[in-house]
N, C-alpha and C positions, 0 to 999 in steps of 0.2 A: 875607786881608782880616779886620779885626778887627769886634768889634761896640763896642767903646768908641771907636776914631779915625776908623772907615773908615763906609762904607754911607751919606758926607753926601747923595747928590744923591739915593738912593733915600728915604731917612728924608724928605728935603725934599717927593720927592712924594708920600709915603705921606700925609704930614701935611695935605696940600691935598684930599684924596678923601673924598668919603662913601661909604656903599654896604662894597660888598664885598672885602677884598683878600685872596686865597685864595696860599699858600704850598705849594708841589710840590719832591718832592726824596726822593731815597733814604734809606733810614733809616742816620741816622749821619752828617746833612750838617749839622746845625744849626738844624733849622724849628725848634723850641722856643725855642732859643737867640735868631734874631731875631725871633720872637714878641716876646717878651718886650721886647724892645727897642721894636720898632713901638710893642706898648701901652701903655711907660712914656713914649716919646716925644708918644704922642697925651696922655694923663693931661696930661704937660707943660705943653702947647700948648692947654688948656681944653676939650680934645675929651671925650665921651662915647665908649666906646667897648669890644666885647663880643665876645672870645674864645671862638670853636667849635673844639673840638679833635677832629679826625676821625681821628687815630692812632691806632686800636683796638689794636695790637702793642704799643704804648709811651705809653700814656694819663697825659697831666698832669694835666687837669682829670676827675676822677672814676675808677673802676675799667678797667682794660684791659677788650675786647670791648664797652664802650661808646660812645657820641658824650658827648662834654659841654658844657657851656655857663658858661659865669664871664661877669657884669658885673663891669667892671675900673671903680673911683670913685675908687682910690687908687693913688698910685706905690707902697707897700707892698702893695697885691694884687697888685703883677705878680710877687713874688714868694710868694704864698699862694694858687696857683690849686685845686692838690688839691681844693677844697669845693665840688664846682660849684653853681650855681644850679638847673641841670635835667639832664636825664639822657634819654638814648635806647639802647635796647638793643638790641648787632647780632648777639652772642655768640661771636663769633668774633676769632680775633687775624690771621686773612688774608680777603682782599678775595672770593678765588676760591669762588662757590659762595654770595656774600650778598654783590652787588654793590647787586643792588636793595633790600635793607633797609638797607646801608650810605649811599646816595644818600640816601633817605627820612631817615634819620638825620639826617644832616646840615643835610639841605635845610630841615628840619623846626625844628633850635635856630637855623640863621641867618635863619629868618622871626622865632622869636621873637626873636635878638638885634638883628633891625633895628628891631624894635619898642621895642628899649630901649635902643638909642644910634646915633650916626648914622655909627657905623665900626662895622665888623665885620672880624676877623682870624681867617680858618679855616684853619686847618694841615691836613693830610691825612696820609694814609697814605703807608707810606712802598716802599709796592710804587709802582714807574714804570714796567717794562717788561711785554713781552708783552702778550696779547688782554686779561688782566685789569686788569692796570696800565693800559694805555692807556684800555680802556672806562669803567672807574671813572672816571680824569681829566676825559673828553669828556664826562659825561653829569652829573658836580657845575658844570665848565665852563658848560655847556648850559642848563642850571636857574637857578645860582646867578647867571649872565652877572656876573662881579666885574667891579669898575674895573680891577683888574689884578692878574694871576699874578705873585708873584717863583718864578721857579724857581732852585732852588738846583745846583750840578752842580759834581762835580772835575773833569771832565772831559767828553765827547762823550754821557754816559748819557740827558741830557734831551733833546740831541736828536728822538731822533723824536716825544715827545709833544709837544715844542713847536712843533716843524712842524707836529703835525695840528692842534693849538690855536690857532693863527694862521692856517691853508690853511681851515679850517673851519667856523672859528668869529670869525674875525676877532678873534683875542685880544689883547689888549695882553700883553705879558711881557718882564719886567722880567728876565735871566737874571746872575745873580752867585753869586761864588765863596761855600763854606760860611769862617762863622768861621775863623779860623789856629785858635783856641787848644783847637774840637770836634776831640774824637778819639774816631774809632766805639766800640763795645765790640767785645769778643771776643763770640764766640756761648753760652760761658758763660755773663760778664757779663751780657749780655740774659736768659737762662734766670733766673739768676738774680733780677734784677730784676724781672722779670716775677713770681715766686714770693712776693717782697715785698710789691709792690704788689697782689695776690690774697691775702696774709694781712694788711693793714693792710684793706682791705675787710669781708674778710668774718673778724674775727677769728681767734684760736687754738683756740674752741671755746666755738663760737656756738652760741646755741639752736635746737634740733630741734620744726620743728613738721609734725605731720603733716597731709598732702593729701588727696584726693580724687583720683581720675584727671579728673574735669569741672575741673579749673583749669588746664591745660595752654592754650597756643596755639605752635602747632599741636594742633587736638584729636587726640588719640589712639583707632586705628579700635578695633573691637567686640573685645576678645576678646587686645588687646596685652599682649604680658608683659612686668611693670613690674619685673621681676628688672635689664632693660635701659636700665634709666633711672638705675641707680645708676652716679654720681661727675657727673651731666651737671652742664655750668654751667647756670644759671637767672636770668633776667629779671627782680625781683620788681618788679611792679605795683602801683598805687592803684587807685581808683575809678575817675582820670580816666582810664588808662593812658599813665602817665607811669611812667619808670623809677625807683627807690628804690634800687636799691643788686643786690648778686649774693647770690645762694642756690646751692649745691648738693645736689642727691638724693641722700642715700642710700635704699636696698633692706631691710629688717631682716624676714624671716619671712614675706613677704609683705606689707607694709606699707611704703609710700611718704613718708618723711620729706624736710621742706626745712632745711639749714642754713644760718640766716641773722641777722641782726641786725634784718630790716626786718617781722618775723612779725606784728608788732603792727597796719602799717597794708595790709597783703598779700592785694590782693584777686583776682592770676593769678599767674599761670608761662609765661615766654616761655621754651619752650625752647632752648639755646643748642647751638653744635656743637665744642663742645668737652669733654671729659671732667677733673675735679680729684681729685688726690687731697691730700686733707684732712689727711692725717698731712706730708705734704711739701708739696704747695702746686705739685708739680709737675703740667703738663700738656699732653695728647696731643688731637692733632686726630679728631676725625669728621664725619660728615655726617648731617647731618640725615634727610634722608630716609634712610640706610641704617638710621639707628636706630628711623623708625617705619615702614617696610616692610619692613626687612630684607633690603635689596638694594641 
């Protein structure tokens, strides 16, 4: 199925809804792909209308391990989403282990974007199976109650979420084939990608401003050794605590520096569970709590 011929009779409902239309589907099926179509379609048709991107592995609008938020005013923003309007920090690129700041996330830029147009188009993550995939699904489902789920699927993979989303929840869901012309990446590829869009973020050598151990959240208990905080990804906050953009710790002699581009309006540190290295751009999972108990 194409996105320029095909998808007439979903595009036709999409355009009649207000409210919520939430997008499900394994990574490498096309959610961005007919994103973008829905929002250039709504623009079209005179609608107001405001893209939540909940892909934290593979982020449009804003840095990976965030939520982000774009109001779309123009058929040419549906192609300039990069610059979001807000920003939520989950810090992670998988769902397992920050299901519930992932939710919160979310939950959180589709209040605001209903507040600023009367469609809202949330794309997700691109984990569908198992305890985590499912429970994430059920509980933005549950919160967010959309007009309707498009799930996307090659084949039998959506099933079981979309039973529980309809057995459960009384879902509407829309289920259709990805784009012909998406083709997944290699797991390269993705690494790849990935490494780009963490150095378009947080530049090639960004400024170093030093911390405090009291700027963290998660606070850090009595007596932590901040030798273990070097390469973590980082949250940078405002006043309001709203997200700005990514930081990374380095460790130097005993002193705690953040690199980042946002130092100027940086008033915490959401710690993230994930580890960067700065010279490559490459990076490895941990967990949060193992890194402030050590276990």
């Amino acid at each position: 199925m194409g996105v320029d011929g095909s998808y007439g009779a979903l595009r036709e409902r999409v355009r009649g809804l207000e409210g919520v239309v939430m997008l499900i589907g394994a990574s490498g099926t096309g959610k961005t792909t007919l994103a973008r179509m829905l929002l250039r379609d709504a623009i079209e048709h005179g609608r107001t209308v405001a893209y939540v991107d909940g892909d934290i592995a593979a982020s449009t609008v804003g840095p990976i391990g965030c939520v982000g938020l774009k109001v779309v005013s123009t058929v040419s923003d549906c192609d300039t989403l990069a610059t979001p309007d807000e920003l939520r920090f989950v810090g992670a690129i998988e769902p397992d282990g920050v299901v519930l700041p992932h939710v919160v996330a979310v939950t959180a830029l589709v209040d605001v974007g209903k507040e600023n147009a009367d469609l809202v188009i949330c794309d997700t993550s691109g984990v569908i199976t198992g305890v985590v995939g499912q429970t994430l699904k059920y509980h933005l489902v549950e919160l967010l109650q959309p007009e309707l789920v498009i799930a996307i699927a090659r084949g039998g993979e959506m099933d079981p979420v979309v039973s529980m989303l309809r057995r459960f929840l009384s879902t509407r869901v829309a289920e259709v084939d990805p784009p012909a012309e998406v083709v997944p990446g290699s797991p390269v590829e993705i690494q790849a990608a990935r490494a780009d869009a963490l150095r378009r973020d947080l530049g090639e050598n960004p400024p170093r401003w030093r911390v405090q151990t009291t700027v963290f959240a998660p606070t850090l208990p009595e007596g932590f050794d901040v030798s273990r905080l070097d390469g973590v990804l980082v949250g940078v906050q405002d006043e309001r605590g709203r997200c700005l953009g990514l930081g990374v710790l380095e460790h130097v002699d005993g002193t705690v520096k953040v690199a980042t581009k946002y130092g100027d309006e940086m008033r915490g540190l959401r710690l993230g569970s994930i580890r960067v290295d700065l010279e490559t751009f490459a990076t490895s999972r941990m967990r949060l709590k193992e890194l402030i108990f050590g276990v």
